[in-house]
N, C-alpha and C positions, 0 to 999 in steps of 0.2 A: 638921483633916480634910485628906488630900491628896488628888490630883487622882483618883486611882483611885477610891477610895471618894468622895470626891462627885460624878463621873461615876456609877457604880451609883446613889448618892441619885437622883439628879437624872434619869434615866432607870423605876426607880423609883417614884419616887413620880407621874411621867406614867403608867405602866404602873398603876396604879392606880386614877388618875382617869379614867381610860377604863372600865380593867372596871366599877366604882361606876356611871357614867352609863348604858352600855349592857345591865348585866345589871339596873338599876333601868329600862331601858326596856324591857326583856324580860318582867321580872316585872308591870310596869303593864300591857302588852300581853296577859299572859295572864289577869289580872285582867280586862280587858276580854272578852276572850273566853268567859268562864267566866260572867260575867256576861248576856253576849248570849245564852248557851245558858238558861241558867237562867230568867230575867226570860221571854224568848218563847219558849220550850219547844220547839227548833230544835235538830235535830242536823248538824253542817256539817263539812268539814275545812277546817284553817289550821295555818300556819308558823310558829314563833318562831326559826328560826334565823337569819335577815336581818339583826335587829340585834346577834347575837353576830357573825356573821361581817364585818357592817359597823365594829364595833367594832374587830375584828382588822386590820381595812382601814385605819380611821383612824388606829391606836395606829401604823403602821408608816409610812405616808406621814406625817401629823404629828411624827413620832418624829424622823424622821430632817430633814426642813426643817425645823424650827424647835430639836432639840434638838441637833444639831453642831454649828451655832456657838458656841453658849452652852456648850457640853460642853469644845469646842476655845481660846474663851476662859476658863474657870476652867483652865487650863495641862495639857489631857485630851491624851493624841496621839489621832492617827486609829483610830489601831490600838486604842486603849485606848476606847475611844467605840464601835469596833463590836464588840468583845469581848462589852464589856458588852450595846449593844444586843442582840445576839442572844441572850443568854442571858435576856433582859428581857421580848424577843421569845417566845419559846419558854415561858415561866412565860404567857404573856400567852396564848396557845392553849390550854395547859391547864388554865388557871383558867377562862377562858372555854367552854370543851367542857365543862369539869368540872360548872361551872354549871347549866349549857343541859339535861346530860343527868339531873341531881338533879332538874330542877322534871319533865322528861319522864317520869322515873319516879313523879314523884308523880302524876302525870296520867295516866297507863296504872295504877295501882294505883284511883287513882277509876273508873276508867273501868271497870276488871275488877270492881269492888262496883257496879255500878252506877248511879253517884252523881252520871255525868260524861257528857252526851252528844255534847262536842265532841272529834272526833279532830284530833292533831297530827300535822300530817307532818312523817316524818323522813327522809335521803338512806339511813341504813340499811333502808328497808324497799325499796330496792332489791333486797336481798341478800335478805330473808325479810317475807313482812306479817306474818308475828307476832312480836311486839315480843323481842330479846333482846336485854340490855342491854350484852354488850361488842360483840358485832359493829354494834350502833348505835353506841356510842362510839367505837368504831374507825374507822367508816366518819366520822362527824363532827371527832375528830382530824385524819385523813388530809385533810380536805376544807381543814380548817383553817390547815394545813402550807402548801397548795396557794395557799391566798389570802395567805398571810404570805408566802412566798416572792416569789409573781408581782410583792404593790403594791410589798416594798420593792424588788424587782429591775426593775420598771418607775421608781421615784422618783427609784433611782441613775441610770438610762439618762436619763432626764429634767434630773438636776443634771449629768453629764457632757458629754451632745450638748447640753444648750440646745433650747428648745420647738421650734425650728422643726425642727433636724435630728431629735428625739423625734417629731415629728408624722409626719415624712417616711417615717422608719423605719416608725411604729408603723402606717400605713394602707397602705405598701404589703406590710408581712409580712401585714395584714388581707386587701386584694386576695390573694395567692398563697392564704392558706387558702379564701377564700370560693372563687375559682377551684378549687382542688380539690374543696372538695366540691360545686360544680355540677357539675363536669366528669365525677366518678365515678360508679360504681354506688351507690347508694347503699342498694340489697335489700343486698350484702355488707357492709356496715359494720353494718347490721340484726341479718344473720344473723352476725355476728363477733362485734355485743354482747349477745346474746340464750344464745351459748355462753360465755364467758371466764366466766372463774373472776373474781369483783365483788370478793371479797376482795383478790384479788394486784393486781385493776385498782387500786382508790380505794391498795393501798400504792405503786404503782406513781408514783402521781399527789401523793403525799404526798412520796416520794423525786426526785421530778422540785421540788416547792416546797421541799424542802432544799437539792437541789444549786445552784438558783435563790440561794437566799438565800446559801450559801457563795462562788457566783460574782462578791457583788456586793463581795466583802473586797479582793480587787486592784483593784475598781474605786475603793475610797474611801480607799486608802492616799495617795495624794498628791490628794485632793479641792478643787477651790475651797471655799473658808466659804460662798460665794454662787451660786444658781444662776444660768448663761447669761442672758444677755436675749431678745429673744425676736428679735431677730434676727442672735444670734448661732450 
């Protein structure tokens, strides 16, 4: 096996033990839920997207600190390590979406027979409350992209600058946002999101977690194996 394809293995077969863990803690969670409606005869809403999206979360910050070294000692280059990542990355959103929105439809078809009195929320019923199942997918993909993007484009910035210069950055870009939005009107950002078009927004914000994720390929061409310390 050469270093290509056991980089893909080895990236792989991570990107798997993740989806298994969190879409088995997805499914128990709504076994739960379906339970607590059943058993006490309670109609209530709740969310199962948390631990797919956490999932997405994990697979990308864990991905990359712990599997670039080990990718870069089996003889991987940099290049060849985030090739694959991304594309490992990218299967790992849509197995997960894919997931997430099969048990949703199984739970809106109970639900439409009457059989099911607890409602799930989904980020598509921004878009419409009656349930349709691409622009739901769509809107949960997009959201997907979003958080794949940011961890691993925050992980890089984190293995690059080292914790402290990371920390420095990352609270004062926090201060300038929170400063804007105390400082502004905030009826207009109300009334700017109450018209926009939710579709173009959530692809907008999808395309913003791609270019995120493509930004971070010059950052990990010549990478340390090891991140900063922390007072570096």
């Amino acid at each position: 096996m050469n270093a290509t394809k056991g980089t893909n293995r080895l990236i792989l077969d991570d990107m798997r033990w993740y989806l298994m863990i969190f879409s088995s803690i997805t499914l128990m969670l709504t076994v739960v839920y379906l339970a607590i409606g059943f058993i006490f005869d309670v109609t209530y809403t709740t969310q199962l997207f948390g631990p797919m999206y956490g999932g997405i979360c994990a697979f990308a910050i864990a991905g990359i600190i712990t599997l670039f070294p080990v990718a870069i000692g089996m003889g991987s280059t940099r290049i060849q390590f985030m090739k694959s990542f991304y594309i490992n990355s990218i299967w790992m959103v849509v197995a997960t979406i894919g997931i997430l929105n099969v048990i949703y439809f199984i739970m809106h078809l109970l639900h439409e027979y009457g059989t099911l009195d607890v409602t799930f929320y989904q980020p598509g019923m921004l878009y419409s409350s009656e349930y349709h199942f691409f622009p739901y997918l769509w809107f949960d993909l997009m959201i997907g992209f979003l958080v794949l993007g940011l961890s691993i484009f925050s992980t890089v910035c984190w293995i690059r600058l080292g914790m402290r210069n990371f920390f420095v950055l990352f609270f004062g870009a926090s201060l300038i946002v929170t400063l804007v939005i105390v400082l502004s009107d905030l009826s207009v950002w109300v009334q700017w999101f109450t018209n926009v078009n939710l579709i173009a927004l959530v692809t907008t914000l999808g395309a913003i977690g791609g270019a995120l994720l493509l930004s971070t390929y010059p950052m990990m061409k010549n990478a340390p194996l090891t991140m900063k310390g922390r007072k570096d």
